[in-house]
DRENDO-1510 file (C-alpha; in Angstrom, 1 decimal, always signed):
<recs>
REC; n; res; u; v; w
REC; 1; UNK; +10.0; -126.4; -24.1 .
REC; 2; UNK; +7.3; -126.6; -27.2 .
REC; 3; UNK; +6.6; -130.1; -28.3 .
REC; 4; UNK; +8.6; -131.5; -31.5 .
REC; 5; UNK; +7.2; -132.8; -34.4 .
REC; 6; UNK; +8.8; -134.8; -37.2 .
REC; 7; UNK; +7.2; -134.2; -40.8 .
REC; 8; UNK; +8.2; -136.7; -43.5 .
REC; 9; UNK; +7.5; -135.3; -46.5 .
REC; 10; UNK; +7.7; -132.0; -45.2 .
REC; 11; UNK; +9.2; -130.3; -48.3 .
REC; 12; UNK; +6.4; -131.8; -50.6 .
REC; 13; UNK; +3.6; -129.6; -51.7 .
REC; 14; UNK; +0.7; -130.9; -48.5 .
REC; 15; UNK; +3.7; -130.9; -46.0 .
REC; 16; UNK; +5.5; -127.9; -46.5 .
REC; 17; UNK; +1.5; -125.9; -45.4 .
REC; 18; UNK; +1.0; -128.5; -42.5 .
REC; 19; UNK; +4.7; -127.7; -41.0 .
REC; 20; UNK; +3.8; -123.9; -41.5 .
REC; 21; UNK; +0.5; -124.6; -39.8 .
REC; 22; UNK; +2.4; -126.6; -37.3 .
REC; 23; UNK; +4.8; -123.6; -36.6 .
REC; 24; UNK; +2.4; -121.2; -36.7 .
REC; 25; UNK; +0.8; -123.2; -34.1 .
REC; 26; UNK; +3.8; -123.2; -31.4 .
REC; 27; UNK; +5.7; -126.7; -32.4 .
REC; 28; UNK; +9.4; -127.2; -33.0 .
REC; 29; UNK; +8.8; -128.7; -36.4 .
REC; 30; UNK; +11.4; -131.2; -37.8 .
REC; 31; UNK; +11.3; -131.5; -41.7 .
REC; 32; UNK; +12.6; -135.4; -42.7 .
REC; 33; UNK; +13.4; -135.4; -46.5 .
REC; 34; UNK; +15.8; -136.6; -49.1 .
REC; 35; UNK; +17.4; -133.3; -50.2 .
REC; 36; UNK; +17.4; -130.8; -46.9 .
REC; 37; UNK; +19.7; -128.2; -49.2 .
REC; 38; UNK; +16.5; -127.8; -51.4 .
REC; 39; UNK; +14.0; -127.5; -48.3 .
REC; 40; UNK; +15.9; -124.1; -47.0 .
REC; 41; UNK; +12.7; -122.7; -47.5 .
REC; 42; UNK; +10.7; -124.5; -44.6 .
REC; 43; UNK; +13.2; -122.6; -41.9 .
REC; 44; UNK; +11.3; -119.3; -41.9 .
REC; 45; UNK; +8.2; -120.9; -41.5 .
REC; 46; UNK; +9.1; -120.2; -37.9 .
REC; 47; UNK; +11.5; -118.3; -35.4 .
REC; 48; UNK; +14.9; -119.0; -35.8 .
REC; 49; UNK; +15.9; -122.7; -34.7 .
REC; 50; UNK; +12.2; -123.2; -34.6 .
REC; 51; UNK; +11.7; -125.3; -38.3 .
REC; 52; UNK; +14.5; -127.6; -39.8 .
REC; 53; UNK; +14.8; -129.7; -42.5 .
REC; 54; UNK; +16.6; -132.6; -41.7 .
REC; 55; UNK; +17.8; -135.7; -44.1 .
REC; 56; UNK; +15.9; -138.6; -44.3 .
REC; 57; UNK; +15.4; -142.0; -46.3 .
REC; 58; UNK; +11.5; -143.4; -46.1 .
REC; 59; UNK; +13.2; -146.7; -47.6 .
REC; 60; UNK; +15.6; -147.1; -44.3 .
REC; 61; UNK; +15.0; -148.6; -40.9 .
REC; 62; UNK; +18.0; -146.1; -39.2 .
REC; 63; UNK; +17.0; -142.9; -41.6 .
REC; 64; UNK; +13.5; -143.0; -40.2 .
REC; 65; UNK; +14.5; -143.6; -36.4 .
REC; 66; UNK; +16.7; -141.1; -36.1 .
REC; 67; UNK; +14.6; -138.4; -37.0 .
REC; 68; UNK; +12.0; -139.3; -35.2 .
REC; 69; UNK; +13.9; -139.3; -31.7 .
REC; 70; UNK; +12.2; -137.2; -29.7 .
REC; 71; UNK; +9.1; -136.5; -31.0 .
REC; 72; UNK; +5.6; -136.2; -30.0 .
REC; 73; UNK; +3.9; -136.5; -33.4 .
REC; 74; UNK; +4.1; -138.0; -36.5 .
REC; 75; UNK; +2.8; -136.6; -39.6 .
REC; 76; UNK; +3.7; -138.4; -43.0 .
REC; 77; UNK; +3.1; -136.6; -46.0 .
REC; 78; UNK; +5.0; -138.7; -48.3 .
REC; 79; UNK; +3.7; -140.1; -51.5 .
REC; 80; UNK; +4.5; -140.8; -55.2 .
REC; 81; UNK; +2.0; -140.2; -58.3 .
REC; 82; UNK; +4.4; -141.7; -60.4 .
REC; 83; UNK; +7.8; -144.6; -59.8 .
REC; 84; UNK; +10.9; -142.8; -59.8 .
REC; 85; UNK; +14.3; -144.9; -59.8 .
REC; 86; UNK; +13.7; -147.0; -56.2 .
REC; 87; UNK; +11.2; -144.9; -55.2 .
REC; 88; UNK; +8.2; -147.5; -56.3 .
REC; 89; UNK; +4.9; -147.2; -54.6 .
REC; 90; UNK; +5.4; -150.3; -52.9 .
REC; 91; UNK; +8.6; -148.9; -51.2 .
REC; 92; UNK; +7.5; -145.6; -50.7 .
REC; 93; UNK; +3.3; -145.6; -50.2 .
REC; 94; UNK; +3.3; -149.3; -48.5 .
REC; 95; UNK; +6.5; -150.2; -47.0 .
REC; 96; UNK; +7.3; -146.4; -45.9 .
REC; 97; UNK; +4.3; -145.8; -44.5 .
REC; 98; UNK; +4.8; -148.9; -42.4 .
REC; 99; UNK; +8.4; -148.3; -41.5 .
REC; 100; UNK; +7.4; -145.1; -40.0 .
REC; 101; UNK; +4.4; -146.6; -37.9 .
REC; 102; UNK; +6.3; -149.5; -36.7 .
REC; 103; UNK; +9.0; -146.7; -35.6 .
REC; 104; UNK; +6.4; -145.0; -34.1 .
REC; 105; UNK; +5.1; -147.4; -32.0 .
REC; 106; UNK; +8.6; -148.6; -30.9 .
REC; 107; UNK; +9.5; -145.0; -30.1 .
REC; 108; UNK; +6.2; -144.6; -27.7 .
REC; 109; UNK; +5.0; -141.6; -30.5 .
REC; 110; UNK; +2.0; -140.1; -28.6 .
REC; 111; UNK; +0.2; -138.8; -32.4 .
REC; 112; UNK; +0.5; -140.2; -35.7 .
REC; 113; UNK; -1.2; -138.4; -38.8 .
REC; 114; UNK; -1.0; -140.2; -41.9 .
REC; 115; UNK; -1.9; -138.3; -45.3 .
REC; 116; UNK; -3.4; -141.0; -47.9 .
REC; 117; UNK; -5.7; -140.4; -50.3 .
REC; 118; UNK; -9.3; -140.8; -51.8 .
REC; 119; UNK; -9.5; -144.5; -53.1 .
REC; 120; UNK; -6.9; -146.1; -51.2 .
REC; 121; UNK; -7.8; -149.8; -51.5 .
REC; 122; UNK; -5.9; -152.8; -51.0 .
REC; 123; UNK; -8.0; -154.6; -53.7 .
REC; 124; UNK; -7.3; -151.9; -56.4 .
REC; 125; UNK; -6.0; -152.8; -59.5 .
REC; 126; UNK; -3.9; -149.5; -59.6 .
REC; 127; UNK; -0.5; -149.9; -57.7 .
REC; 128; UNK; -1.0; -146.5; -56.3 .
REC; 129; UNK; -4.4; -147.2; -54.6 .
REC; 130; UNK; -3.5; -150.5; -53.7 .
REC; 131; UNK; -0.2; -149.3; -51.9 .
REC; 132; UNK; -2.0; -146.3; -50.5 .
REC; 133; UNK; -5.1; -148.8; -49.2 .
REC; 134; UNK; -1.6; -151.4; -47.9 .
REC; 135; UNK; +0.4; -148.2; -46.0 .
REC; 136; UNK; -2.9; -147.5; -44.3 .
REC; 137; UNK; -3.8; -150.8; -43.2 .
REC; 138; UNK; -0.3; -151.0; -41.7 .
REC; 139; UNK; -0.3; -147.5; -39.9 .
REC; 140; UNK; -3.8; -149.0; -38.4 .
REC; 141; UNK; -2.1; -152.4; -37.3 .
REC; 142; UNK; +1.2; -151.1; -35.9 .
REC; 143; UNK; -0.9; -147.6; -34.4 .
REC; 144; UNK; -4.4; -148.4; -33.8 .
REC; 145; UNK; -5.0; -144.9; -32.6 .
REC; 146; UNK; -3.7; -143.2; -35.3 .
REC; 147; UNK; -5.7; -140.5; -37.4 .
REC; 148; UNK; -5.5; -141.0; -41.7 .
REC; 149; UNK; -6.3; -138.3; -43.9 .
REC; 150; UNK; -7.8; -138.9; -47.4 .
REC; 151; UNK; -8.2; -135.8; -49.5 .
REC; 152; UNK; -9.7; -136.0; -52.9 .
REC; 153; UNK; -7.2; -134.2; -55.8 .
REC; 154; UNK; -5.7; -131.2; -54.0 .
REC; 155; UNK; -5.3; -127.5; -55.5 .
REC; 156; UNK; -3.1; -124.6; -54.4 .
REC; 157; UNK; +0.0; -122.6; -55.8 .
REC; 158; UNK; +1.9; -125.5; -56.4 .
REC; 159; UNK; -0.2; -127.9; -57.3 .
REC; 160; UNK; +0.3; -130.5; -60.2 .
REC; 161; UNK; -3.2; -130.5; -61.6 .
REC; 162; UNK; -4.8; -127.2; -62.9 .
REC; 163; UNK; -0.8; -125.5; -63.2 .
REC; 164; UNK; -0.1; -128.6; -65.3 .
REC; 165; UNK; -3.3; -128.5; -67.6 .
REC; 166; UNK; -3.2; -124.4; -67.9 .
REC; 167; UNK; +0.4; -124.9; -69.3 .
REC; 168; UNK; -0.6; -127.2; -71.6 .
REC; 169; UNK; -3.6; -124.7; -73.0 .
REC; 170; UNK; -0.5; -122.7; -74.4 .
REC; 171; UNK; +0.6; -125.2; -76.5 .
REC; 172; UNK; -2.7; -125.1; -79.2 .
REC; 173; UNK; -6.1; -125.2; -79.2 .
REC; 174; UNK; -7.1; -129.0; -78.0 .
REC; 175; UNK; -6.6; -129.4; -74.0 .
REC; 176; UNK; -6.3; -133.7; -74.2 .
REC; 177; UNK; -7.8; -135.1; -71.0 .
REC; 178; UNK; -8.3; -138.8; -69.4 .
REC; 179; UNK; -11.8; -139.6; -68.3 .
REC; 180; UNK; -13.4; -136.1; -68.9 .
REC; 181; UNK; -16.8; -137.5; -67.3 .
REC; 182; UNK; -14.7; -139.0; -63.8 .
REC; 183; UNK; -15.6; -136.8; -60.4 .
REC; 184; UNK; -13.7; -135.2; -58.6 .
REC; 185; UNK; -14.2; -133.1; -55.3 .
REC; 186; UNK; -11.0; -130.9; -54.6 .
REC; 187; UNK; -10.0; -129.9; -51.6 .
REC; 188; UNK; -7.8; -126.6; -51.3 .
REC; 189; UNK; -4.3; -127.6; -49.8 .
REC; 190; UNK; -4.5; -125.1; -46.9 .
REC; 191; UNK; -7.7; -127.1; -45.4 .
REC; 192; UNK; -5.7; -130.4; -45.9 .
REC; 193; UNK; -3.1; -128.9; -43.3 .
REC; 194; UNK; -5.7; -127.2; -41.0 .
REC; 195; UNK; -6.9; -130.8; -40.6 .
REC; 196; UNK; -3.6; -132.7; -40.3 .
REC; 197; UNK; -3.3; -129.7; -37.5 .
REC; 198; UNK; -6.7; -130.8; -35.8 .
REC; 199; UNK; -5.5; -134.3; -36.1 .
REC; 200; UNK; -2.2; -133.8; -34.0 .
REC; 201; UNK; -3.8; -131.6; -31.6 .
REC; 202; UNK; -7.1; -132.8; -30.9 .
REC; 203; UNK; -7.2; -135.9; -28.8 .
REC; 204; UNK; -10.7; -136.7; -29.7 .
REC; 205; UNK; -9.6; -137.1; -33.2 .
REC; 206; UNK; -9.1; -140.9; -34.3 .
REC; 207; UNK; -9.5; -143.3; -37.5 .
REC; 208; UNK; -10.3; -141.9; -41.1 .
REC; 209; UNK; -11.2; -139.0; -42.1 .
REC; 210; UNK; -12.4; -137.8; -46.0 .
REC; 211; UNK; -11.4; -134.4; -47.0 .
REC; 212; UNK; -13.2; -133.2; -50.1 .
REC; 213; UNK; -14.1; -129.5; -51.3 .
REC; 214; UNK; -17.6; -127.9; -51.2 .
REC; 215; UNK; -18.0; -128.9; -55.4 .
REC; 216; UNK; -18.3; -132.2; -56.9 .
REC; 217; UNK; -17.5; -131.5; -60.7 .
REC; 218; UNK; -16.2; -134.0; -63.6 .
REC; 219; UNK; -13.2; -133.5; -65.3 .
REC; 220; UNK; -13.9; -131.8; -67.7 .
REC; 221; UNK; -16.0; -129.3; -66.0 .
REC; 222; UNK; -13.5; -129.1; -63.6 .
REC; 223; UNK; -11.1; -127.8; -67.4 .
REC; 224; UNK; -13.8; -125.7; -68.5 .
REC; 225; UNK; -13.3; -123.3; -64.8 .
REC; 226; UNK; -10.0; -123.7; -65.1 .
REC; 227; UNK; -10.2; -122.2; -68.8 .
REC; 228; UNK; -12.3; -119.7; -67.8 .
REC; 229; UNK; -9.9; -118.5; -65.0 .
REC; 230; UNK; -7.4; -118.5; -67.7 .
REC; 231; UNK; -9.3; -116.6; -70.0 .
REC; 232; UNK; -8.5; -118.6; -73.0 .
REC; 233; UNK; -10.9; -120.8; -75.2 .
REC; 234; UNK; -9.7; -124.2; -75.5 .
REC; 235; UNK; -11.4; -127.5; -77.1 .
REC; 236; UNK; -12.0; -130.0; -73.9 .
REC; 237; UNK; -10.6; -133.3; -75.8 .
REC; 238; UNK; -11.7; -136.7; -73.8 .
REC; 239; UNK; -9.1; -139.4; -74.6 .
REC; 240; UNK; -11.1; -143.2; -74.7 .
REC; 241; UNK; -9.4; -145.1; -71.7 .
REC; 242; UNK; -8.3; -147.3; -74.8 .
REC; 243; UNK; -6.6; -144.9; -76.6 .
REC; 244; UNK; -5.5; -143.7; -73.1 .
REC; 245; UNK; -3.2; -146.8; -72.6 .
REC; 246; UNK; -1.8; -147.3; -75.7 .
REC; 247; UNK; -0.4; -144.0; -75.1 .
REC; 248; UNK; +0.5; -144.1; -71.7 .
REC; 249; UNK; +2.4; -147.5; -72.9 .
REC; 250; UNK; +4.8; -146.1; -76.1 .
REC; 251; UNK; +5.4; -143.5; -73.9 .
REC; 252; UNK; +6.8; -145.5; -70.6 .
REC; 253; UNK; +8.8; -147.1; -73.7 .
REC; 254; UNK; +10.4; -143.9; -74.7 .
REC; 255; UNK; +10.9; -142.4; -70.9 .
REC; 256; UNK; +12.6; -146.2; -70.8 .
REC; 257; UNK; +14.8; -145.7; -73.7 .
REC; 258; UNK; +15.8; -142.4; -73.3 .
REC; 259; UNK; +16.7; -143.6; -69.5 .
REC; 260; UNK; +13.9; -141.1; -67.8 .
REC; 261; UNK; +14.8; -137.6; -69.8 .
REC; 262; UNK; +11.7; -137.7; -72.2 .
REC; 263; UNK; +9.0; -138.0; -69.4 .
REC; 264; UNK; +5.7; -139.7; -70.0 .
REC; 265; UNK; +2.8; -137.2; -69.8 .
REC; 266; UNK; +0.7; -140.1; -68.0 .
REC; 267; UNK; +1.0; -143.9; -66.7 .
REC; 268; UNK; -0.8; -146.9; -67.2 .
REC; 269; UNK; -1.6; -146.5; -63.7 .
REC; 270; UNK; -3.2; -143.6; -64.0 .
REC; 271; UNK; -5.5; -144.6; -66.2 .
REC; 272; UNK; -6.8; -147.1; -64.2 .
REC; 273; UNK; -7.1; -144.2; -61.4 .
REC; 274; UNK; -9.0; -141.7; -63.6 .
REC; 275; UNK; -11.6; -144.4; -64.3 .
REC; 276; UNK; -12.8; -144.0; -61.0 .
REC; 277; UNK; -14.8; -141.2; -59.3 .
REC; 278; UNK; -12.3; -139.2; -56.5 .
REC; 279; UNK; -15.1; -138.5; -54.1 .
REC; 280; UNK; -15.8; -138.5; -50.2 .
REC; 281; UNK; -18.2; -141.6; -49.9 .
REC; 282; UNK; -21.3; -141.6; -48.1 .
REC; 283; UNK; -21.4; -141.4; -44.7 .
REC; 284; UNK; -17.2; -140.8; -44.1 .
REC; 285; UNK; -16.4; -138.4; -41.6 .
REC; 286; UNK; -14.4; -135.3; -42.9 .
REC; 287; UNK; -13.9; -131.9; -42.3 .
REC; 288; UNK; -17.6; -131.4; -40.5 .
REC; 289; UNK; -16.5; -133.4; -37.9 .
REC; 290; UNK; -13.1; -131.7; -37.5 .
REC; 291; UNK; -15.0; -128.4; -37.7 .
REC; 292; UNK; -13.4; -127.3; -40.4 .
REC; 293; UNK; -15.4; -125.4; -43.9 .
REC; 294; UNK; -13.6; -126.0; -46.7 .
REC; 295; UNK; -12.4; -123.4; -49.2 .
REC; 296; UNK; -14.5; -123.5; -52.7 .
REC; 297; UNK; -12.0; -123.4; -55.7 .
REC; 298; UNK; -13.6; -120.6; -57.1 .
REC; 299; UNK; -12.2; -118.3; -54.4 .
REC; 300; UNK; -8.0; -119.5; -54.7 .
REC; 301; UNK; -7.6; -120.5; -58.5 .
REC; 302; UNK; -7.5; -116.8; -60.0 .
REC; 303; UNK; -4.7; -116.3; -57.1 .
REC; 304; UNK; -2.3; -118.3; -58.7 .
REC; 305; UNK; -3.5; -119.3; -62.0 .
REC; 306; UNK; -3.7; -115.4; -63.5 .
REC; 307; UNK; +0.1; -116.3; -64.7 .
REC; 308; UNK; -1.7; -118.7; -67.5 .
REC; 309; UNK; -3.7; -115.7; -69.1 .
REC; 310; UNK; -2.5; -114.5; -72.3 .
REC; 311; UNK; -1.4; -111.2; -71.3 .
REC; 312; UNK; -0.1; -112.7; -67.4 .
REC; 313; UNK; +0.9; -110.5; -65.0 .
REC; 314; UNK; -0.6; -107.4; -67.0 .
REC; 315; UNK; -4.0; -108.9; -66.8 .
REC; 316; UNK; -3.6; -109.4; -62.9 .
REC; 317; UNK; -2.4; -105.6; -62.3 .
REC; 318; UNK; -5.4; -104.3; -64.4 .
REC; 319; UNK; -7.9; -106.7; -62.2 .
REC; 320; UNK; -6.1; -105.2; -58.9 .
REC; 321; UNK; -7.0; -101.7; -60.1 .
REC; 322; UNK; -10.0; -102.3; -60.9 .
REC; 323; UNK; -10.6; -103.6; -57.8 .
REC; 324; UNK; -9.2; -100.6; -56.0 .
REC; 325; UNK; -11.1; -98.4; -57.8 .
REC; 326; UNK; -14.5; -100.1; -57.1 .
</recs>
């Protein structure tokens, strides 16, 4: 029988290619998330039987157990840019990420992968670096073996970074951003999962790895290829970090007030997160040592960002045949 897998987080935009990957790759994968009725899609990810999505709770003791009976890896994908009812970082990105290790370790789980991030500190004054930097000093102090994954901001088809910001180009001519001169190195979700892949399978694979793409660019350089992808013209507006929180403050107050159905375009926390650079730091072992070459943006953003263009599909069809024809 294939070995089992249990994927928290599975659903989410990094788990949902690691438990195709996994599939793809032989395993019995076992999808753990809140909603299973909404993650129908994982199931033919593999042959039938082989991928499941099963109902879990990251905040529960029994939830997490019971979906891991059974397994030979752990892979948790789960995490938060933003707090959402009870889901807070600390229950989700510090306590979660502890429950599952702790379970892990009391289950005898031979592999545990945990997907942080870039910046995870325990000193940070953001409360989504500082739980990230918490859950990873727990997974490391209930599994000392296990492997933790920090990719800078990812990109793919589903991402919530350049789909978010080519939406907003349609709304006028100003594109707003946060700390337009902050670095960034990102890393294409596929490569994110073809590492979480090495780390399950690979015994020589331990500790923490960095995952960033072959670019470093700022933010705003990072709107001005995004644009140009796009094919629209757009003015690349840096908000002061000032400014920034005053705004990310009246608007907490009205996603408060209207009880969460105005949504605040950004946080006080993330503020504080696009102050700093989202690098790989010197000397951190990534995806050279896990022989992996990362994809460069420039190769996956016209694949899924040609919907942004002002004439959409039309333009993509016209590219294809042009391509055909060459």
């Amino acid at each position: 029988m294939s070995k089992l897998v249990t994927i928290y987080g599975g659903s989410g935009f990094v788990g949902r290619y690691v438990a195709r990957r996994m599939a793809k790759a032989g395993w019995r994968v076992r999808v753990a998330v809140r909603r299973p009725n909404e993650a129908i899609f994982v199931k033919p990810y593999g042959v039938v039987g082989q991928v499941e999505p099963v109902l879990c709770n990251i905040r529960d003791d029994a939830s997490v157990a019971e979906v891991m009976m059974g397994a030979d890896a752990v892979i948790n994908c789960v995490g938060i840019l933003a707090v959402n009812g009870k889901n807070t970082f600390d229950a989700v990105q510090a306590e979660g990420a502890a429950r599952v290790a702790r379970i892990a370790a009391q289950q005898g789980v031979a592999k545990l992968v945990h997907i942080s991030a870039i910046g995870a500190d325990v000193d940070a004054d953001s409360d989504y670096a500082r739980t990230k930097g918490e859950g990873e000093a727990a997974v490391l102090e209930h599994m000392p073996k296990a492997v933790i994954l920090r990719p800078s901001i990812v990109f793919g088809p589903e991402d919530e970074f350049f789909n978010r910001f080519a939406g907003m180009t349609r709304m006028g001519p100003i594109l707003p951003v946060v700390g337009a001169d902050t670095k960034f190195q990102p890393v294409y979700v596929e490569d994110v999962a073809r590492a979480a892949e090495a780390a399950v399978i690979r015994d020589d694979v331990t500790g923490v790895y960095e995952l960033g793409g072959p670019d470093v660019d700022t933010f705003r350089e990072l709107m001005a290829q995004m644009l140009q992808v796009i094919r629209r013209r757009r003015l690349v507006l840096n908000v002061p970090f000032g400014i920034a929180r005053i705004v990310a403050a009246l608007a907490g107050l009205g996603q408060t007030l209207s009880l969460g159905i105005v949504k605040a375009p950004i946080t006080g926390d993330q503020v504080k997160n696009l102050r700093r650079d989202n690098v790989v730091s010197e000397g951190a072992r990534g995806f050279a040592e896990l022989g992996i070459e990362p994809v460069a943006m420039e190769s996956v953003l016209p694949d899924y960002l040609w919907r942004f263009r002002p004439s959409g599909q039309y333009d993509a069809i016209k590219e294809s045949a042009k391509n055909l024809r060459a």
